[in-house]
C-alpha positions, 0 to 999 in steps of 0.5 A, spaced: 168 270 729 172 271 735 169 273 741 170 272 748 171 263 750 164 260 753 164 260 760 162 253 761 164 249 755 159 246 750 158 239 747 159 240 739 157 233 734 161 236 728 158 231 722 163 231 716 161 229 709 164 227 702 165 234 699 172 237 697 169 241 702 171 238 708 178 239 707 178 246 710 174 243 716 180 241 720 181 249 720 174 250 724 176 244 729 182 249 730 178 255 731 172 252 735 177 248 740 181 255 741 174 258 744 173 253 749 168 248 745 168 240 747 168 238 739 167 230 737 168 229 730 164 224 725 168 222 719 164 219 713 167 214 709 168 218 703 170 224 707 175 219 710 179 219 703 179 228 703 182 228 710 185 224 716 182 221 721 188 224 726 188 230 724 182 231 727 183 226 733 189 231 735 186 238 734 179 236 736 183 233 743 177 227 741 177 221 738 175 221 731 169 216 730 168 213 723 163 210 720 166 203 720 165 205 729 157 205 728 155 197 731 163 197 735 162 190 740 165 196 745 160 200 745 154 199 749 149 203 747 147 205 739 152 210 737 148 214 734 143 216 740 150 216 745 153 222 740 145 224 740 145 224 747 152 228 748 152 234 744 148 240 746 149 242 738 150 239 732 154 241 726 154 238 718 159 241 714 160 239 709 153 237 707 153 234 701 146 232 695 147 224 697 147 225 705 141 231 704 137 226 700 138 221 705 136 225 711 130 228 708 127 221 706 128 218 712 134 213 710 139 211 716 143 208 711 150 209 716 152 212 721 151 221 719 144 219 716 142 215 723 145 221 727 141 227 723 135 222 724 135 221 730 138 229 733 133 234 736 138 239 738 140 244 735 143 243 728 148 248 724 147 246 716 152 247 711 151 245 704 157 243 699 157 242 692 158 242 684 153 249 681 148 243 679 148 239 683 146 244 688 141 248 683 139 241 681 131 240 682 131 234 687 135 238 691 132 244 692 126 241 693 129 236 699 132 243 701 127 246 701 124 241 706 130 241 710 127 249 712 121 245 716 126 243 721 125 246 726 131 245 730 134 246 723 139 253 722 141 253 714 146 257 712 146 257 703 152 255 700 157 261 698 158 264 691 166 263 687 171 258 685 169 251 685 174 245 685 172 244 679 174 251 676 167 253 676 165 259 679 159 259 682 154 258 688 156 251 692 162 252 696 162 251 703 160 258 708 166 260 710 168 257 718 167 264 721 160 264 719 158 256 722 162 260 728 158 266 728 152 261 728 154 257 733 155 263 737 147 265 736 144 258 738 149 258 745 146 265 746 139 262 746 141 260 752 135 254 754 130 258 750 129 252 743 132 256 737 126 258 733 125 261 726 120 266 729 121 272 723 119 268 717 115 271 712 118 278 715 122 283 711 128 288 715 131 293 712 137 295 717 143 300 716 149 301 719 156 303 719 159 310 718 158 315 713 163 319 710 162 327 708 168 330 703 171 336 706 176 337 699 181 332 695 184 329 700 180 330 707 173 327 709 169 327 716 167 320 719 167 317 726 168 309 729 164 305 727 165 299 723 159 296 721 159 290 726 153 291 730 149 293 724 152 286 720 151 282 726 143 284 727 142 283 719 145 276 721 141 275 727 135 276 723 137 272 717 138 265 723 131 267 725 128 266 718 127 274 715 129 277 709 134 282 710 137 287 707 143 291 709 145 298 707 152 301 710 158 304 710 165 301 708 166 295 714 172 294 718 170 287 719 171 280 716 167 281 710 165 273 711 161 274 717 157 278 711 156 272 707 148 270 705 146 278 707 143 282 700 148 289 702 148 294 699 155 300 700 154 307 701 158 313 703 155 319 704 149 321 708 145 323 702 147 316 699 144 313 704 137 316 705 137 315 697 138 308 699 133 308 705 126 312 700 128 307 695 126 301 699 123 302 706 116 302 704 117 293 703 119 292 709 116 291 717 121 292 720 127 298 721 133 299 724 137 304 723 143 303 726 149 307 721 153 312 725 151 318 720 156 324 721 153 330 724 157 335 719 158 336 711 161 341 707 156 343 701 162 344 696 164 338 692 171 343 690 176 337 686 182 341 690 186 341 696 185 346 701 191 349 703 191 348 710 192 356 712 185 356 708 181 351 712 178 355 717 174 360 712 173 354 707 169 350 714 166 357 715 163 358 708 160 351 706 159 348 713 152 344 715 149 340 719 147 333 716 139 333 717 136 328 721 136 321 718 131 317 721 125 323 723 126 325 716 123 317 714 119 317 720 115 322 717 112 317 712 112 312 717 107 306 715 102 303 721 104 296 720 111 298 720 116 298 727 122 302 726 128 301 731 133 307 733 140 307 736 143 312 739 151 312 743 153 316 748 158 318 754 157 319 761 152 316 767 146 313 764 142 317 769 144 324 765 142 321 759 136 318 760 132 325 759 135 326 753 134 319 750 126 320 751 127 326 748 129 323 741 125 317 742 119 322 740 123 327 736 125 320 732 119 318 731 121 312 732 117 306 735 123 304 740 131 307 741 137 303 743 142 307 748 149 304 749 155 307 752 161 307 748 166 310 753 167 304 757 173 300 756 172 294 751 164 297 750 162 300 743 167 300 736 169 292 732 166 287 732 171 284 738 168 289 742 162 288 748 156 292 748 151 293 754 145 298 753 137 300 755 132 298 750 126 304 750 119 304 747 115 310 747 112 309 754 115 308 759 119 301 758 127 302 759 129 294 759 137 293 760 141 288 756 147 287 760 154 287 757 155 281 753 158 279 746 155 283 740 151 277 737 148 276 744 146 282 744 144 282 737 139 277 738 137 280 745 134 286 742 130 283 737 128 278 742 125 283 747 123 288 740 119 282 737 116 280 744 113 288 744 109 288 739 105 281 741 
């Protein structure tokens, strides 16, 4: 996911292991180092026969070090804790059963197991293997130690193709998602990243609605459904089980990988979607840009156009009020969280925005400007707004990228309720 370049560079360790996966790591250097990251490259033996060492020295601008590097008579401190010492944050990818086993039960036979024992930055796991060697009892279970690391962000593996011709769970994140990844630990700033949403469930909506007018014309609006995205994976990096119910996205669709999602279109569709599952959740977030208006005809024809005014006239509605409608049914234990865009000096609007906090019924509103050049709509787009509680909190989250922002938000929100 592209955003803006790092102000200042950061110091990536990309671990590379012996999967087929790895051939797509030279791509995701090339990405990275575009971004203005300071990338070294770590090559095991195995990995060494699947891509060349030089292709990764020219495109990460480094050196490529190999395991054959780890007890070289030039080094003057053990390699392992000089690369350990310079990363700010490490990368594994791909992550394979063998260096898994090896890191979890404490073996630093080589150089890559040496490095993750050693490592207390923040690392980024991305696993890669067959369907069965992935689902394979001992690995599951090592993974599953791998999850008490506390320094230790997980993506699971994708669903698909295999090398093998198989289709099923084993491939590798997509680069895009190890990127977006990248992005939410830098946004942590000096703050340790930590799993702090663990055994939470968040249900978040987002994206647009669409309302059929006739056979070829509906009503929608802007929204691509990246902030929506973009706060369903913030949860997810945090350790929640997420749920994300939206309209069609304008986005990457890989930056959707690992989210449970569910498409909607329709305003009816949605509140449908949310009845049936906001009961199990702890959290609420309810950022789709419903449309305000739908016509209550469902005709199979083309209006001609010189009857569209009394067609608009006859079956005109207003949309009701999504959010207030499921607030009314709103759980003790529960936090729901509104969104609300608009126009204009933040000074006009803030009467209206405590007004709606109290119509909503809703535990806090996030307001965020949309005319403001390169603010508002895509996932490219910056954002800034003012998080509001029901009393007298107004907490600025100044423009930044929508992944910061993304975790800002659920920062200050959980931080609230303490």
């Amino acid at each position: 996911m592209k955003t803006k370049k790092t102000d200042s560079k950061k110091n990536i360790l990309l671990l590379i292991t012996g999967s087929i996966a790895a051939v797509r790591i030279p791509l995701l250097v090339s990405q990275l180092a575009k971004e203005n990251y300071e990338i070294r490259c770590v090559l095991s033996k195995n990995a060494e026969k699947l891509i060349k060492p030089i292709s990764l020295s020219i495109l990460s601008r480094n050196p490529c070090i190999l395991e054959n590097d780890q007890w070289s008579h030039i080094q003057s401190t053990p390699l392992h804790i000089e690369l350990c010492n310079w990363a700010d944050i490490v990368i594994i990818a791909p992550l394979t059963a063998t260096t898994l086993s090896k890191w979890v039960t404490g073996n630093a036979d080589g150089l890559i197991p040496s490095i993750l024992m050693a490592n207390i930055k923040p690392i980024i796991v991305a696993p890669a293997m067959n369907t069965q060697m992935w689902l394979n009892k001992t690995v599951q279970k090592n993974y599953e130690n791998l999850q008490n690391y506390e320094n230790v962000l997980s993506l699971l593996p994708s669903e698909g193709i295999l090398a093998c011709d198989a289709i099923g769970i084993g491939k590798i994140p997509p680069n895009d998602l190890i990127q977006l990844a990248l992005e939410f630990i830098i946004s942590h700033n000096q703050n340790l990243y930590r799993k702090d949403l663990i055994n939470k469930e968040i249900l978040i909506t987002g994206g647009c609605t669409s309302e059929k007018i006739d056979a070829a014309r509906n009503i929608t609006n802007k929204s691509s459904g990246a902030m929506g995205l973009l706060l369903s994976q913030v949860a997810r990096f945090r350790g929640a089980k997420v749920k994300y119910i939206h309209g069609p996205l304008k986005i990457d669709q890989d930056l959707t990988d690992g989210i449970k999602r569910y498409e909607i279109e329709t305003s009816d569709d949605l509140i449908r979607a949310i009845k049936n599952e906001i009961s199990d959740y702890d959290y609420f977030f309810m950022n789709a840009a419903v449309s305000d208006f739908k016509i209550n005809s469902n005709t199979s024809a083309k209006i001609p156009k010189n009857k569209i005014n009394d067609h608009f006239n006859k079956h005109f509605e207003l949309v009701p009020d999504i959010l207030k409608t499921i607030s009314e049914s709103k759980k003790a234990n529960q936090v729901f969280v509104g969104f609300c865009a608009f126009t204009g000096s933040f000074e006009e609007a803030r009467e209206t925005i405590k007004e709606k906090i109290i119509q909503k019924g809703c535990d806090y509103l996030f307001a965020n400007p949309i005319d403001i050049a390169g603010q508002g709509f895509g996932s490219l787009s910056q954002n800034e707004g003012w998080l509001f509680d029901t009393k007298s909190m107004e907490h600025h989250i100044k423009k930044t990228s929508k992944i910061d922002l993304a975790n800002k938000l659920i920062t200050q929100i959980i931080s609230g309720i303490k």
